[in-house]
Backbone as CSV, one residue per row, in Angstrom:
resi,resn,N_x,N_y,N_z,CA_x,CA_y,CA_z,C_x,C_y,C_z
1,UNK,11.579,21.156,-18.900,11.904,20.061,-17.988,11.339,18.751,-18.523
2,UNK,12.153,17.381,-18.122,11.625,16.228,-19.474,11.847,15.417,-17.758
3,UNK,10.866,14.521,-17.902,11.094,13.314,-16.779,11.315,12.208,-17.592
4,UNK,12.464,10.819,-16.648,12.396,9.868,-17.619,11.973,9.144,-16.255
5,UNK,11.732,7.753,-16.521,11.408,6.420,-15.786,12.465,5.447,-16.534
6,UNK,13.722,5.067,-15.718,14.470,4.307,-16.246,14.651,2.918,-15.867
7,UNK,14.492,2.040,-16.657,14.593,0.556,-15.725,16.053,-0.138,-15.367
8,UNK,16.211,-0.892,-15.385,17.177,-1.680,-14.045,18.620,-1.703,-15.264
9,UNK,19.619,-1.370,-14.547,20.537,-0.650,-15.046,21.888,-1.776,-14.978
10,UNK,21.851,-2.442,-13.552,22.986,-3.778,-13.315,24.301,-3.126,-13.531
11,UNK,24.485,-2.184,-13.506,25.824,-1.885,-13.715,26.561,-1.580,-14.974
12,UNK,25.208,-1.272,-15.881,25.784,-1.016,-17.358,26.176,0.468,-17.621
13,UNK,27.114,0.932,-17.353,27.360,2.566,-17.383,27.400,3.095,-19.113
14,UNK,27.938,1.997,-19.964,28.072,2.664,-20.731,26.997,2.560,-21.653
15,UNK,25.850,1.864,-21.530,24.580,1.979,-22.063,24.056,2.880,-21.629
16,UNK,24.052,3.290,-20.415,23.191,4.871,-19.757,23.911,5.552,-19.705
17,UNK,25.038,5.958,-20.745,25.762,7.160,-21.241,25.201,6.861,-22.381
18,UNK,25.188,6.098,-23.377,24.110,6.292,-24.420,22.969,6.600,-24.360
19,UNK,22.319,5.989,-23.408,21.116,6.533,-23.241,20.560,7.985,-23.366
20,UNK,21.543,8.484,-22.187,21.596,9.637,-21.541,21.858,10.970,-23.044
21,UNK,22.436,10.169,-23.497,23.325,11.356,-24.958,22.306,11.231,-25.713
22,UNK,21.176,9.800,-26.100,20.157,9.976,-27.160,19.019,10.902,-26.742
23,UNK,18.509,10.632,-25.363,17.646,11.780,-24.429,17.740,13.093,-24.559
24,UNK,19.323,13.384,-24.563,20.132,14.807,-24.527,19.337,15.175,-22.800
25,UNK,19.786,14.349,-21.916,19.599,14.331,-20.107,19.993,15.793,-20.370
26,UNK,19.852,16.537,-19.265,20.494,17.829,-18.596,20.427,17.713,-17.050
27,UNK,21.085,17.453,-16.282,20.628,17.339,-14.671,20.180,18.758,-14.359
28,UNK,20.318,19.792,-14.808,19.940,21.022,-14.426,18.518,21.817,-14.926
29,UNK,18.165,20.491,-15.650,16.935,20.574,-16.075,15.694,19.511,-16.178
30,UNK,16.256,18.362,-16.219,15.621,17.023,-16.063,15.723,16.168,-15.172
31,UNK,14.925,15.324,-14.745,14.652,14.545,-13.340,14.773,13.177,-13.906
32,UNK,15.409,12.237,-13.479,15.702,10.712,-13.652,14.901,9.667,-12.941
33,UNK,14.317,9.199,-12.806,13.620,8.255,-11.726,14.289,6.556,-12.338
34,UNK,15.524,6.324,-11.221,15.944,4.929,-11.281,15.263,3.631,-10.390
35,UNK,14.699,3.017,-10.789,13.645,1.988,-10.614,14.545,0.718,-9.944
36,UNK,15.690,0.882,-9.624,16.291,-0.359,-8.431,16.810,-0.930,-9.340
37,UNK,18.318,-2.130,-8.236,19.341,-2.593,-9.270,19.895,-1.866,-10.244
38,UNK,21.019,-0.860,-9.709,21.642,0.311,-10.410,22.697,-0.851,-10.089
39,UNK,22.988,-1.970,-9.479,24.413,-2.542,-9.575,24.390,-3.866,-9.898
40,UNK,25.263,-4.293,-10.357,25.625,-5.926,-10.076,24.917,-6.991,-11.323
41,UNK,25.852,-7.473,-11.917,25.440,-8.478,-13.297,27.235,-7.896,-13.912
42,UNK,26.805,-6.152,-14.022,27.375,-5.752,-15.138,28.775,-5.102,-14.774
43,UNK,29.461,-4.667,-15.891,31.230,-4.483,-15.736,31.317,-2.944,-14.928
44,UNK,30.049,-2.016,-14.600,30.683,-1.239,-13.703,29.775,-0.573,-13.015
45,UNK,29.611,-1.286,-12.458,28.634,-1.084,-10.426,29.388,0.714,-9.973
46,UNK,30.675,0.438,-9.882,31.116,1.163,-9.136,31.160,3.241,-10.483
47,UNK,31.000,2.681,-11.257,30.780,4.263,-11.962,29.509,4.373,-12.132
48,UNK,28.769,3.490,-12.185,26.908,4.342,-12.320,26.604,4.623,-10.871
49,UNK,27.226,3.808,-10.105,27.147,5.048,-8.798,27.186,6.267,-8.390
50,UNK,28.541,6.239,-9.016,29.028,7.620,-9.060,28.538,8.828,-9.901
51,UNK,28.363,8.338,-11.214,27.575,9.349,-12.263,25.891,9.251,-11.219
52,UNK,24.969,8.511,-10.886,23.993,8.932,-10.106,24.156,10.031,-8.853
53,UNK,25.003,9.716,-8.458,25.581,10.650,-6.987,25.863,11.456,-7.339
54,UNK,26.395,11.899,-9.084,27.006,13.242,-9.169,26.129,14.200,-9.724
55,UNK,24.638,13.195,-10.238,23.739,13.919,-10.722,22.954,14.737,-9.705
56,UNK,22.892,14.164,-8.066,22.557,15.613,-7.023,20.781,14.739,-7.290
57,UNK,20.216,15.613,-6.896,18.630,15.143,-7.070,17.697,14.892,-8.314
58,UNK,18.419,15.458,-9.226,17.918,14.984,-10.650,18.166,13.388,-10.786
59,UNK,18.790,12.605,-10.228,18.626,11.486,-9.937,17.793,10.831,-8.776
60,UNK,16.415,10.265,-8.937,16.100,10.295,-7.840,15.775,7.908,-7.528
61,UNK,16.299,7.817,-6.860,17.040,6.000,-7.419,16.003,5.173,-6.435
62,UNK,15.561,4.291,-6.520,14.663,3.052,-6.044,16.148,2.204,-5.538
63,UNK,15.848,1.453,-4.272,16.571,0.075,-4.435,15.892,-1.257,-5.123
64,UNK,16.852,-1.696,-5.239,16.514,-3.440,-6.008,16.911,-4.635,-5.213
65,UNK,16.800,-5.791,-5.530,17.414,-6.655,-4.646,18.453,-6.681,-4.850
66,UNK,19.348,-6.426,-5.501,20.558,-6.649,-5.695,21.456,-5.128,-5.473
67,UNK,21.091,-4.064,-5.463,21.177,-2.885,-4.627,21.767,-3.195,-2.855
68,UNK,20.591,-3.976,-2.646,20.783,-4.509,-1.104,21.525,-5.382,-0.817
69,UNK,21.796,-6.064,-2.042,22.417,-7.155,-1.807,23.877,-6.979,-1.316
70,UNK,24.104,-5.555,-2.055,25.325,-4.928,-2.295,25.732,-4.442,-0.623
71,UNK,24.723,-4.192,-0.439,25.234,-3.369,1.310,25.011,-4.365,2.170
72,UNK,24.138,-5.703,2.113,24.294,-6.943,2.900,26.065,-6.997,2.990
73,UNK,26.558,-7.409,1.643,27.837,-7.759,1.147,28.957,-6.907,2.626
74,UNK,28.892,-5.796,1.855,29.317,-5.066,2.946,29.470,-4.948,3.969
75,UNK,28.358,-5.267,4.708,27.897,-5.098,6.132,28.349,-6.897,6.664
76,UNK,29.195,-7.215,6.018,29.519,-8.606,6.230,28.233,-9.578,6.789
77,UNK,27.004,-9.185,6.486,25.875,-10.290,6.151,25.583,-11.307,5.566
78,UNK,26.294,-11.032,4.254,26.368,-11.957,2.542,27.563,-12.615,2.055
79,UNK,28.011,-13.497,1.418,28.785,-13.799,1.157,29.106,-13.527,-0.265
80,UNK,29.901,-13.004,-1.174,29.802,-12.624,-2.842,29.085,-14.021,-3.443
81,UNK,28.480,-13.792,-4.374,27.987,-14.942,-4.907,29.091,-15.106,-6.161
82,UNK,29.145,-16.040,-7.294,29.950,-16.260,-8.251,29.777,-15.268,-9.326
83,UNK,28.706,-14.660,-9.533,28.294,-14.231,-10.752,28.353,-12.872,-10.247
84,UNK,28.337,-12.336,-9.153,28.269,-10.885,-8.482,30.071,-9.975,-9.764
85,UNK,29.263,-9.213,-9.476,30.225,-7.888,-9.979,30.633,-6.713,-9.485
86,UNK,31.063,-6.739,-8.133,30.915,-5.850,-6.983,32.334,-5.321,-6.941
87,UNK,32.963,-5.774,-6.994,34.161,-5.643,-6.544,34.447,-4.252,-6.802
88,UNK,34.330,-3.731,-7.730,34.604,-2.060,-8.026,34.179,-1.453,-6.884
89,UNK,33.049,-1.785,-6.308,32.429,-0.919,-5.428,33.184,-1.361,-3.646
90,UNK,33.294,-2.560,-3.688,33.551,-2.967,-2.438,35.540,-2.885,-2.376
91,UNK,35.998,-2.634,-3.193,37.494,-2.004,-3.440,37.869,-0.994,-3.371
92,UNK,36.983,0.020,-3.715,36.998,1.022,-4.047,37.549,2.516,-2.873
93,UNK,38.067,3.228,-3.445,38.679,4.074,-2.275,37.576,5.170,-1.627
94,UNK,36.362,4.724,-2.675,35.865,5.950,-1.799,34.350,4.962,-1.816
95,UNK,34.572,3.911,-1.132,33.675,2.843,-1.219,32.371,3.412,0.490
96,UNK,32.644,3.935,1.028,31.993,4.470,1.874,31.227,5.511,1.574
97,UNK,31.565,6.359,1.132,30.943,7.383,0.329,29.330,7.015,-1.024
98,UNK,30.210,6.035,-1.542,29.148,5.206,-2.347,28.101,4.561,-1.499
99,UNK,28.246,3.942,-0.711,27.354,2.659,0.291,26.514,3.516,1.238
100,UNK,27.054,5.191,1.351,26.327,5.581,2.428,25.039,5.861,1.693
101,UNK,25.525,6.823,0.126,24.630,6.925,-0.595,23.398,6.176,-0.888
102,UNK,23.615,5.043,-0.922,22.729,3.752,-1.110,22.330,3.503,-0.471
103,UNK,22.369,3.700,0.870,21.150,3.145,1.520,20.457,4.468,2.392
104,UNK,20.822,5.424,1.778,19.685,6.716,1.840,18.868,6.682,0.507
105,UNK,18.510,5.337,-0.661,17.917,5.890,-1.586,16.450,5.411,-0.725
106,UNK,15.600,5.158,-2.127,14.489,4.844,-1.329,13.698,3.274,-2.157
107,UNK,12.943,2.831,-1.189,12.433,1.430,-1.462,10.782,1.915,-2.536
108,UNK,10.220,3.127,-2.662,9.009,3.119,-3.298,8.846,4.637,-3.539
109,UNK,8.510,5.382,-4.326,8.390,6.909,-4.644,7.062,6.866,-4.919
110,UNK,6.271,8.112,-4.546,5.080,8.599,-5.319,4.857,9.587,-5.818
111,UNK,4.791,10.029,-6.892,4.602,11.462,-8.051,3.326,11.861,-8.451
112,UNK,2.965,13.070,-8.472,1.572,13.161,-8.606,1.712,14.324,-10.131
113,UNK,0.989,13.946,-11.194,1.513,15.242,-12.351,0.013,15.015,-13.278
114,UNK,-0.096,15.694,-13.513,-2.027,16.519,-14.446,-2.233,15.500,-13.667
115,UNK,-2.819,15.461,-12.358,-3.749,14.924,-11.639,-3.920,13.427,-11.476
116,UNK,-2.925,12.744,-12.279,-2.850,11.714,-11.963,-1.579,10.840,-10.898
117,UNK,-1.541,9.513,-10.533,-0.445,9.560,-9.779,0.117,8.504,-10.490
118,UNK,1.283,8.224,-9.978,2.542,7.089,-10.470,3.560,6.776,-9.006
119,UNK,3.310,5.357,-9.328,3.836,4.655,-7.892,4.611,3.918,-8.650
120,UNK,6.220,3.739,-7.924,7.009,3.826,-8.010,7.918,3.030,-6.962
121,UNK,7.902,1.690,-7.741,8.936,0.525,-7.034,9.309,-0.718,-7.925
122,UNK,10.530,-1.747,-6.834,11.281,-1.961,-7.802,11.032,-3.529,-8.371
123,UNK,10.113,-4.274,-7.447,9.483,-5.321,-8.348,7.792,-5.321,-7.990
124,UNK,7.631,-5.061,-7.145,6.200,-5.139,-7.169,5.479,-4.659,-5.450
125,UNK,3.700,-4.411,-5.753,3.119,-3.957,-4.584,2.395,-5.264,-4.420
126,UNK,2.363,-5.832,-3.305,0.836,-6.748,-2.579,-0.294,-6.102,-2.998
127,UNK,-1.481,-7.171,-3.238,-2.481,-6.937,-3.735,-3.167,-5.622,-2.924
128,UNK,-3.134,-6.333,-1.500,-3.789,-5.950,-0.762,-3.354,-4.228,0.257
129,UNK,-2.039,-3.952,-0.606,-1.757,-2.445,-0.039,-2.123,-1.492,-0.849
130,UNK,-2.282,-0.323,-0.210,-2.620,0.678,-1.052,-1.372,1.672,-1.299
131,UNK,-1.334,2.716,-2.366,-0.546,3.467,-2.278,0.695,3.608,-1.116
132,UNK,-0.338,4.556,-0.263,-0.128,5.071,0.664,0.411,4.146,1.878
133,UNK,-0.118,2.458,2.089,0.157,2.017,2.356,1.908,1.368,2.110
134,UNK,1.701,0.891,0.638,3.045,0.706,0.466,4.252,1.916,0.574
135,UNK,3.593,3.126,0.582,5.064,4.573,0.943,5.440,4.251,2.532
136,UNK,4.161,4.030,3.389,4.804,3.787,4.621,5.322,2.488,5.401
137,UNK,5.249,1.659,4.447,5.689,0.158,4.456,7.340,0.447,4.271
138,UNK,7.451,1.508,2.876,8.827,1.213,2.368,9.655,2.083,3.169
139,UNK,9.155,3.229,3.923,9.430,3.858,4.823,10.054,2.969,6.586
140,UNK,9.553,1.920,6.795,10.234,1.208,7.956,11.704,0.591,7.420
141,UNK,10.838,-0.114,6.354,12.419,-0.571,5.902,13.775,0.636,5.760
142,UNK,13.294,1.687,5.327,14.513,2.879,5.102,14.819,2.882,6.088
143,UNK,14.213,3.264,7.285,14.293,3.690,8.685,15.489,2.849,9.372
144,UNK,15.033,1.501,9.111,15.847,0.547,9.408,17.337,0.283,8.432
145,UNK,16.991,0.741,7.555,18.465,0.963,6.289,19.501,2.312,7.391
146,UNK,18.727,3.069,7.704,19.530,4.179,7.894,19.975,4.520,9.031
147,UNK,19.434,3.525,10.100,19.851,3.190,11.261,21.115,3.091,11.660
148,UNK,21.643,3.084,13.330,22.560,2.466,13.839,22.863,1.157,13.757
149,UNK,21.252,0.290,13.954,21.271,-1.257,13.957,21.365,-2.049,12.695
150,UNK,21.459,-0.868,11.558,21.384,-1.455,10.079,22.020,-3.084,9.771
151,UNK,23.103,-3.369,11.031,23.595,-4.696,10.370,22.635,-5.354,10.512
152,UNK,22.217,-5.065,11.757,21.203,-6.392,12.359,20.185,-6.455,11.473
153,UNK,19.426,-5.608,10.568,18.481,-6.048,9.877,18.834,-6.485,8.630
154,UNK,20.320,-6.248,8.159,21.188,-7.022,6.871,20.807,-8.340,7.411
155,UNK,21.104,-8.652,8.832,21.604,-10.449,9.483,20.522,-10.899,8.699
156,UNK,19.133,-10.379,9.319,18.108,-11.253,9.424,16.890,-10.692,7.637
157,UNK,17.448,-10.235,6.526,16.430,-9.698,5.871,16.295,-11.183,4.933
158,UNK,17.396,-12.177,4.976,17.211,-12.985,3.611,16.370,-13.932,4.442
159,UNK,15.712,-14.404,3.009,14.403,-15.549,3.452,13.218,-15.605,2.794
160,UNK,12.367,-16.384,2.180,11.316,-16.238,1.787,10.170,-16.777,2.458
161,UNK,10.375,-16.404,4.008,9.338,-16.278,5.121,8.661,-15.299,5.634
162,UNK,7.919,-14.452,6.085,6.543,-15.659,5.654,6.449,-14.766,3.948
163,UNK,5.298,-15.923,3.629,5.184,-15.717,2.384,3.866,-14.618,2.138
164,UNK,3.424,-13.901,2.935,1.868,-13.175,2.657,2.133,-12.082,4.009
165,UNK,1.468,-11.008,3.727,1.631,-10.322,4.481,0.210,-9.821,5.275
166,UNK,0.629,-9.770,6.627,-0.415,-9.786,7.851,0.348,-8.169,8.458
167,UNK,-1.073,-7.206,8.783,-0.582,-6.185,9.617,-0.207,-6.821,11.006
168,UNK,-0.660,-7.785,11.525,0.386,-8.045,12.593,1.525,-8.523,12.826
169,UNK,2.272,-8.948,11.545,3.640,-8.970,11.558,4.536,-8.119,12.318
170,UNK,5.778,-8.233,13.149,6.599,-7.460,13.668,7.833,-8.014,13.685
171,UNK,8.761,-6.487,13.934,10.267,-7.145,13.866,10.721,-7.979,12.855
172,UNK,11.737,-8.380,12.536,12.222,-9.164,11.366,11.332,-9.581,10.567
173,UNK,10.666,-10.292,10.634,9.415,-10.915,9.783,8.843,-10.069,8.827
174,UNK,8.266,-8.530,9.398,7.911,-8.060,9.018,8.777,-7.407,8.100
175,UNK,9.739,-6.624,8.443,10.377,-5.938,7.392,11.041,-7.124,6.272
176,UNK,11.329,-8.301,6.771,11.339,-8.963,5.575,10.103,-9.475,4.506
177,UNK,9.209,-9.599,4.972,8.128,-9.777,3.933,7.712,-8.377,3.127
178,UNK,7.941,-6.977,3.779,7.886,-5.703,2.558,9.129,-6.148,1.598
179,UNK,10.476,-6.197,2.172,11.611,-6.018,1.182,11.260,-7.081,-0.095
180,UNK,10.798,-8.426,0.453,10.604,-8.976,-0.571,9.116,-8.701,-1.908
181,UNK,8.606,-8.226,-1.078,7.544,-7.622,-1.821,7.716,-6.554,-2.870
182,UNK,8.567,-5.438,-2.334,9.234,-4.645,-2.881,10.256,-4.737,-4.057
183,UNK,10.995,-5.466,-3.886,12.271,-6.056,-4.385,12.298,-7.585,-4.806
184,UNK,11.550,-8.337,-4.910,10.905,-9.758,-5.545,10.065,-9.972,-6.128
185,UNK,9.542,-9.441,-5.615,7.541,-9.912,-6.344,7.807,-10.175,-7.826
186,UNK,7.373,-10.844,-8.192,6.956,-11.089,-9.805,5.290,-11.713,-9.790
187,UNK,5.171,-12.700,-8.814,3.897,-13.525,-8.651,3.536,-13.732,-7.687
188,UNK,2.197,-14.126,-7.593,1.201,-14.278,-6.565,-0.292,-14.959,-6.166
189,UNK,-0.278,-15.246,-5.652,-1.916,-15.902,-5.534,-2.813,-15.132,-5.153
190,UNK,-4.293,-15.114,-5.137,-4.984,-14.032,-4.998,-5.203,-13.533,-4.213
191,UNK,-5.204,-13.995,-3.136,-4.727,-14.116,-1.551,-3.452,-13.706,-1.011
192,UNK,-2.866,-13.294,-2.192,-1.133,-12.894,-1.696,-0.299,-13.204,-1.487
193,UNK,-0.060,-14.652,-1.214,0.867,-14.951,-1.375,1.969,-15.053,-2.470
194,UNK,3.340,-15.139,-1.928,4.198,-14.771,-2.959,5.043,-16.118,-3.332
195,UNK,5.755,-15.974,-4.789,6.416,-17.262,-4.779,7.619,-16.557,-5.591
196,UNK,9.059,-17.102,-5.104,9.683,-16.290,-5.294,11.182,-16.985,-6.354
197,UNK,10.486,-18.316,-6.657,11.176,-19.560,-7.863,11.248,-18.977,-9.062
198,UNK,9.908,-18.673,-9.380,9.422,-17.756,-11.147,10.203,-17.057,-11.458
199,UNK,10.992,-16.929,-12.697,11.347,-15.373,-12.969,11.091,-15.633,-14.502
200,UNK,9.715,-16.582,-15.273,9.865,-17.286,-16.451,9.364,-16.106,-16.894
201,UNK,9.011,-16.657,-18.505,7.753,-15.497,-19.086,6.053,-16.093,-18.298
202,UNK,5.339,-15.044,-18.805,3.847,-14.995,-18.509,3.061,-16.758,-18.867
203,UNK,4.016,-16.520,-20.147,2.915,-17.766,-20.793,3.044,-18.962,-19.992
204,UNK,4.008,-18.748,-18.758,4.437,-20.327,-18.334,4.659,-20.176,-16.666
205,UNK,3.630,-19.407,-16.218,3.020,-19.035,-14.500,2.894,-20.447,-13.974
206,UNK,3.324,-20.462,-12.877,3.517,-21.695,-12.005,1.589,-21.594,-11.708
207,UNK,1.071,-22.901,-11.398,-0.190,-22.873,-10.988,-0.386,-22.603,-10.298
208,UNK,-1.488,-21.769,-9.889,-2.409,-20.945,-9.071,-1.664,-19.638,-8.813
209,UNK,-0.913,-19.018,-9.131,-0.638,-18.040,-9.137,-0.819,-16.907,-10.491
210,UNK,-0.638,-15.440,-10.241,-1.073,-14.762,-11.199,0.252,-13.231,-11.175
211,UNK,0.674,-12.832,-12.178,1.574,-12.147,-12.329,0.743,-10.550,-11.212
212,UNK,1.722,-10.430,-10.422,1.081,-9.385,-9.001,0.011,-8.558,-9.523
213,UNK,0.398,-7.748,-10.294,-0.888,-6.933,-11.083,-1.947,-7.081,-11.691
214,UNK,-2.124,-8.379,-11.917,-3.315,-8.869,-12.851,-4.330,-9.593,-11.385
215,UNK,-3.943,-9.550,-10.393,-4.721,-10.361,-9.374,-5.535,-8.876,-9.172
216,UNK,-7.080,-9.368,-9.479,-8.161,-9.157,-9.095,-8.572,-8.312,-7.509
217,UNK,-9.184,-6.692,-7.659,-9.152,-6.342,-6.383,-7.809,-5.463,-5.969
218,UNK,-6.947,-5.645,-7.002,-5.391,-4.968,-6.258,-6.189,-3.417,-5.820
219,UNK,-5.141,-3.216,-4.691,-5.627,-1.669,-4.452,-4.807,-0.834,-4.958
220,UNK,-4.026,-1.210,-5.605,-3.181,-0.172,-6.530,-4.002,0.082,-7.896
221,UNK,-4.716,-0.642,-8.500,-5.413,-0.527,-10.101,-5.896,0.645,-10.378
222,UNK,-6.732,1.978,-9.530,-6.897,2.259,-9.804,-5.747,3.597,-10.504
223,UNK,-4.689,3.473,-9.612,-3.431,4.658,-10.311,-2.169,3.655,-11.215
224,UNK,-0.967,4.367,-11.810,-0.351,3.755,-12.670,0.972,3.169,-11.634
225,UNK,1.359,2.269,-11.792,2.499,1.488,-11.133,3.771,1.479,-12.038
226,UNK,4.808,1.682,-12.182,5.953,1.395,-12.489,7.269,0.392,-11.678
227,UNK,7.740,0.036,-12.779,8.261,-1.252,-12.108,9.223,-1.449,-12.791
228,UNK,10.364,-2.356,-12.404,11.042,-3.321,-13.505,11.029,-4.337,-13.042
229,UNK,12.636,-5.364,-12.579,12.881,-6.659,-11.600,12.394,-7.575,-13.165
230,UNK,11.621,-7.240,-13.661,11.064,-9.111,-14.392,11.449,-8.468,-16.432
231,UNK,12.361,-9.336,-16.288,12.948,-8.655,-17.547,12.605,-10.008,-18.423
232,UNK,12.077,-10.628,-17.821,11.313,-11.741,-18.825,9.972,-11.080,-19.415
233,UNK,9.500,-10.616,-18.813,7.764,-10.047,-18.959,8.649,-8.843,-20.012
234,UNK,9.582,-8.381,-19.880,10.059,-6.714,-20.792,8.861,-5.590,-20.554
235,UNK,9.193,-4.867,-21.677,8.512,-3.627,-21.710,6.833,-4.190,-21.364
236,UNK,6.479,-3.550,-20.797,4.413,-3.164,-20.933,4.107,-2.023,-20.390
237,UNK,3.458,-1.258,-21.253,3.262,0.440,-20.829,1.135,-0.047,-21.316
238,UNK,0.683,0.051,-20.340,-0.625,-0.179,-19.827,-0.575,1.485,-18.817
239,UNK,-2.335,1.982,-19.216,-2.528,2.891,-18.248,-2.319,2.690,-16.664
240,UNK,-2.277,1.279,-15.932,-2.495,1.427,-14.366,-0.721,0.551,-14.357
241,UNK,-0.227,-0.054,-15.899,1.066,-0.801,-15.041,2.212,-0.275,-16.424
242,UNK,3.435,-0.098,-15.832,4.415,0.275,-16.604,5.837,-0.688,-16.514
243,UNK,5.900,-1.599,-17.616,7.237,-2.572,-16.595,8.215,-2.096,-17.290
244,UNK,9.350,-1.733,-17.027,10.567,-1.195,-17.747,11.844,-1.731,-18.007
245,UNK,12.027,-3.468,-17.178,13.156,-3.962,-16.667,13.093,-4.801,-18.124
246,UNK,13.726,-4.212,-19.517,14.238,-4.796,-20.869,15.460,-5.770,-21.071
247,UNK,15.541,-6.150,-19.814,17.160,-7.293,-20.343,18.013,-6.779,-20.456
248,UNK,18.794,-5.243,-19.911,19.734,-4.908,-20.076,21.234,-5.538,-20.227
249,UNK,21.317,-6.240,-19.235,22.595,-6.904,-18.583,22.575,-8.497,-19.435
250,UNK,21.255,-8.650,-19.751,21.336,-9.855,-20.465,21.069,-9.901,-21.977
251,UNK,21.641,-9.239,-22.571,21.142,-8.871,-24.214,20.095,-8.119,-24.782
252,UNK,19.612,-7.606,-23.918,18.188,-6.878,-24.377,18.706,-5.109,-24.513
253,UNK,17.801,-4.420,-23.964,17.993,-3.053,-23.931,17.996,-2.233,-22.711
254,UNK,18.274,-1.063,-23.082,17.948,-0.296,-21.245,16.887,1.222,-22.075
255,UNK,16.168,0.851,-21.224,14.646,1.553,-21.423,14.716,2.864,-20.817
256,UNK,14.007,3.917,-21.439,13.404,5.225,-20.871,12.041,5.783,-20.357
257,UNK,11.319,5.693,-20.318,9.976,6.258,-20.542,9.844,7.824,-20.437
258,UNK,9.509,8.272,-20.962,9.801,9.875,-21.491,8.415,10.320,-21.133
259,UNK,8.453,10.884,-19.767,6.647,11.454,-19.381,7.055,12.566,-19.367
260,UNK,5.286,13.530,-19.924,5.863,14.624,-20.556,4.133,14.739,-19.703
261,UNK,4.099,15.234,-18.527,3.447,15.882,-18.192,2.201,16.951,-18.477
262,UNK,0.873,16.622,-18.667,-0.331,17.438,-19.011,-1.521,17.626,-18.089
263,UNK,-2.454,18.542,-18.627,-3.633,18.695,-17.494,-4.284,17.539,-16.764
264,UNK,-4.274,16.745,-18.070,-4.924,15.783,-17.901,-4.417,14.554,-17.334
265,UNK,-3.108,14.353,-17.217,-2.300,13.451,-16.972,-1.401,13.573,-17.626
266,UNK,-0.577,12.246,-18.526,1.186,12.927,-18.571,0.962,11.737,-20.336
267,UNK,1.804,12.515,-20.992,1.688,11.190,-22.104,3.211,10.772,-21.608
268,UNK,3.941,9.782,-23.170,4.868,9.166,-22.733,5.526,8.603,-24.032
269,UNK,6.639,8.173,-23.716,7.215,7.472,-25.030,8.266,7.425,-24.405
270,UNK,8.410,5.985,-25.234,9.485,4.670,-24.837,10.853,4.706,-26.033
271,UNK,12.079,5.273,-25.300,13.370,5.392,-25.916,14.314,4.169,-25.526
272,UNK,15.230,3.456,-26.240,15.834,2.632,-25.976,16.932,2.512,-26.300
273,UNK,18.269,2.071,-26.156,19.393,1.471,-26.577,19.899,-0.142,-26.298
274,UNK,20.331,-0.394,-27.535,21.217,-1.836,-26.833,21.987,-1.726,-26.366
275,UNK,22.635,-2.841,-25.143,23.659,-2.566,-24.075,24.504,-3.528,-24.525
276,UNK,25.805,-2.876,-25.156,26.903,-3.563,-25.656,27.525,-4.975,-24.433
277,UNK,27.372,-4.407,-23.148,28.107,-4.925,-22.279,27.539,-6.297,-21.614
278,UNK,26.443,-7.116,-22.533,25.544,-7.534,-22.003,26.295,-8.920,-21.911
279,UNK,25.829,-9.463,-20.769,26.557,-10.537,-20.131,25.781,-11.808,-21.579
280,UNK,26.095,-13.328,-21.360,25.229,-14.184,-22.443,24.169,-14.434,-21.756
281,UNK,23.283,-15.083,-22.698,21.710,-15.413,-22.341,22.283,-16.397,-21.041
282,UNK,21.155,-16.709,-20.435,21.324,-17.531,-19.136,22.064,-17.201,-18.374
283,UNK,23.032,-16.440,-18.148,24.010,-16.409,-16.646,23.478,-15.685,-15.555
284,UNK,21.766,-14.649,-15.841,21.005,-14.635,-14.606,20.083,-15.650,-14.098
C-alpha cells in the first residue's frame, strides 16, 4: 500500500493521468489524499471529478476555495467570474451527481502513521487552533455544506470579515472566518489576523505580517501540516510543514509526496510532472 499527498490540481486531468501512470496509482491498493481546488483555472473541472468519484475512497479530497466556489456558482450565490472554467461541470448531464459529491468532501483530515500525525488542509490553520481544534472547526462548516440550509450559508460565506478569530463568534461570521482560514490563509500577524491581498513570494510579505506557519507559538508546530493554495511559496517539505501547491495550472508542476509509512514515523519523496495544459504566467 503507497500513500500520496497531492497538491492543487485546478482541473488539470491530464497531468494527474500522468502523474498517476508515473506513481503506477492502484485504487485497490493505494490511498490519494487531494489537498483542495480539484477544479477551476484548468480545461477539465468536469473529468477530475469524475476520475476522483470513480476512485471510491482511495481518493480521499480536501475542499479549496475554488472547490466552493464551484457550488456557490451553483447554488446561484456567485456569479462565474471571467477566468472560471466551470462550465463542464455546471453543463453537465450528470452535474448533480458531481456537486453532491463535493460538498460531502471534507474541509481538514487527520492521519496518524509510526506515531506521528499529519494535518491536512487546504491553505492554512490559525495560529491559535489546535489540531483537534481545527477537525472540529472544519466539521461545522461540513455540517453546514451538507445541510438543507446549504444555500443560505453559500449567500453569506464571501467576505473577508472578521479578520481573526474569537471562540465567540456565531452564525455567519463564524463559519466564515474558518472557511477563510481554511481555504485562504497564506498570511498573518501574530495575533492572527489574516490578510487576504498576498498571494506574492515570501521574500516580499506585506508588513507586519508572517507567512501562517512561521508565526511563533502556532499550536500546530508541534505535528506536520500539509497544505497547498500558495503556489508562489511551491514545494517545502520541512518536518512540522509540507506545501505542495507547485503551479500546476500556471506553468509549474503537479506534485506527489510519496509517504511510505514507518515505526518511527513515515519517510517521503517528492514525484512530479509538468502540466502541459498550463494556462500563461499571470492569468491567476
Amino acid at each position: 500500500m503507497s500513500l500520496y499527498l497531492i497538491g492543487d490540481l485546478q482541473g488539470c486531468d491530464a497531468a494527474l493521468q500522468r502523474l498517476l501512470e508515473k506513481i503506477a496509482f492502484s485504487p485497490s491498493r493505494d490511498t490519494l489524499f487531494l489537498l483542495g481546488d480539484l477544479v477551476n483555472r484548468g480545461p477539465a473541472s468536469d473529468a477530475v471529478l469524475r476520475r476522483l468519484m470513480g476512485y471510491g475512497a482511495s481518493a480521499r479530497c480536501l475542499l479549496g476555495n475554488h472547490d466552493l466556489h464551484l457550488l456557490a456558482l451553483a447554488q446561484g450565490a456567485r456569479k462565474p467570474g471571467r477566468k472560471d472554467t466551470l462550465q463542464g461541470v455546471l453543463h453537465a448531464s450528470d452535474r448533480p451527481a458531481m456537486l453532491e459529491w463535493l460538498r460531502h468532501q471534507n474541509l481538514a483530515l487527520l492521519e496518524r502513521w509510526g506515531g506521528q500525525e499529519l494535518l491536512m488542509v487546504h491553505a492554512g490553520v490559525l495560529p491559535a487552533w489546535t489540531a483537534q481544534k481545527t477537525l472540529e472547526l472544519a466539521q461545522e462548516v461540513e455540517t453546514a455544506l451538507r445541510g438543507p440550509d446549504s444555500a443560505d450559508f453559500f449567500a453569506t460565506m464571501y467576505g473577508n470579515a472578521p479578520e481573526a478569530w474569537s471562540d465567540d463568534l456565531q452564525g455567519p461570521e463564524r463559519l466564515r472566518v474558518i472557511v477563510n482560514a481554511l481555504t485562504r490563509l497564506r498570511v498573518c500577524t501574530p495575533e492572527g489576523h489574516m490578510e487576504f491581498g498576498f498571494s506574492g513570494k515570501v521574500e516580499a510579505l506585506p508588513a507586519g505580517y508572517l507567512p501562517w506557519f512561521e508565526v511563533p507559538g502556532r499550536q500546530t508546530a508541534s505535528i506536520s501540516v500539509a497544505f497547498g493554495h500558495w503556489s508562489t511559496l511551491g514545494w517545502l517539505g520541512r518536518s512540522d510543514v509540507l506545501s505542495l501547491d507547485t503551479g500546476c495550472v500556471w506553468g509549474g508542476c503537479l506534485s506527489a509526496l510519496h509517504i511510505t509509512p514507518q515505526a518511527t514515523g513515515w519517510s517521503s519523496e517528492l514525484v512530479q510532472v509538468q502540466c502541459a495544459e498550463s494556462q500563461r504566467p499571470g492569468q491567476h
